[in-house]
Structures are given as C-alpha cells and as structure tokens.
N, C-alpha and C positions, 0 to 999 in steps of 0.2 A: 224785361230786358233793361239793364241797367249799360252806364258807359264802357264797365271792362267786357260788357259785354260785344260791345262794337270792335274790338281788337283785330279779331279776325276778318270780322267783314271790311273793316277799313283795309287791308294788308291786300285783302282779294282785289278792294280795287282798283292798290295801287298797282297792281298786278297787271290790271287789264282787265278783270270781268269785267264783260259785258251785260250793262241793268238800263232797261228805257225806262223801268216806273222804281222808287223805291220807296215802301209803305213802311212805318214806324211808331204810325201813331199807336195813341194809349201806351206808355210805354214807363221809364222810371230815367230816363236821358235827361241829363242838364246839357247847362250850359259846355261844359267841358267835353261833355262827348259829343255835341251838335259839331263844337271846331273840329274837334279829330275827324269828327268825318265829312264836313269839307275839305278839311287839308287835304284829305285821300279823294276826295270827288275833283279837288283840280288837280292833282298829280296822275288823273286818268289819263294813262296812255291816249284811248281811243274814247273822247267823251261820246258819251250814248245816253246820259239820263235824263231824263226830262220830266219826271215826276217824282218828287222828294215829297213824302206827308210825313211832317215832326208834331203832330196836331196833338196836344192831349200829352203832353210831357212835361218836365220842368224845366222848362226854357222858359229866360227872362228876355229882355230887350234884345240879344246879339240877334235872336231872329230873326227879325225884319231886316238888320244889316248883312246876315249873311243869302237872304232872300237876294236881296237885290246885287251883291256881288254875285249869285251862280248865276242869275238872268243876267249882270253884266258880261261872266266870263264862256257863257252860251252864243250871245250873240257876235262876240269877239272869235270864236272858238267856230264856228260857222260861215264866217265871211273869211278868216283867214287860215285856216289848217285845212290840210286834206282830208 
C-alpha cells in the first residue's frame, strides 16, 4: 500500500467510520500520505481511534510531530466533545 492508496480510506473517515485500532505498518507510505491521513483522522466526525501503527514505512521526522498532535487532539477530544 502506497499513499494513493490511502484515498479511500482517508474519505471513509472523514465520513465517520468508525476504527478503534488502525494497523499500517510495513507498508510503502511517506510522509505525504501519513498527513492525508491525519487530516482525515481529525476531521472524524465521531473520533474513536486509538491505535495508529505507521511502523515500517517511509516516514521521516513529521512522525513524532504528528504522534504527539493525535495524543494532543485525543485528550482535547475527550474532555471536551460529546
């Protein structure tokens, strides 16, 4: 699985599927399709995820920043939305 390959799944979740783990690794992802599918993990209607694995792909440094914005926008996402 490659970034155009995330297209679809990103669209689903900006949809609202509902996903509590999503698994990725080993895969052929940069950096360009790790954002596309945060963009669409905080435009989730109804957040529900709570395990992302991008382990084992070609992801360079935005990782760890996008690591710590989903944990930022989880615990924000938890104390304030229904």
């Amino acid at each position: 699985m490659d970034d155009s390959d995330l297209q679809p799944l990103c669209e689903a979740l900006k949809a609202g599927l509902p996903l509590s783990m999503l698994k990725l690794a080993a895969n052929r992802i940069s950096d360009g399709g790790v954002a596309s599918l945060v963009e669409a993990i905080l435009k989730m209607k109804s957040p529900t995820l709570g395990v992302l694995d991008l382990s084992n792909n070609r992801v360079c440094a935005i990782l760890g920043l996008i690591s710590t914005t989903l944990k930022v926008f989880r615990c924000v996402s938890e104390t304030f939305l229904p």
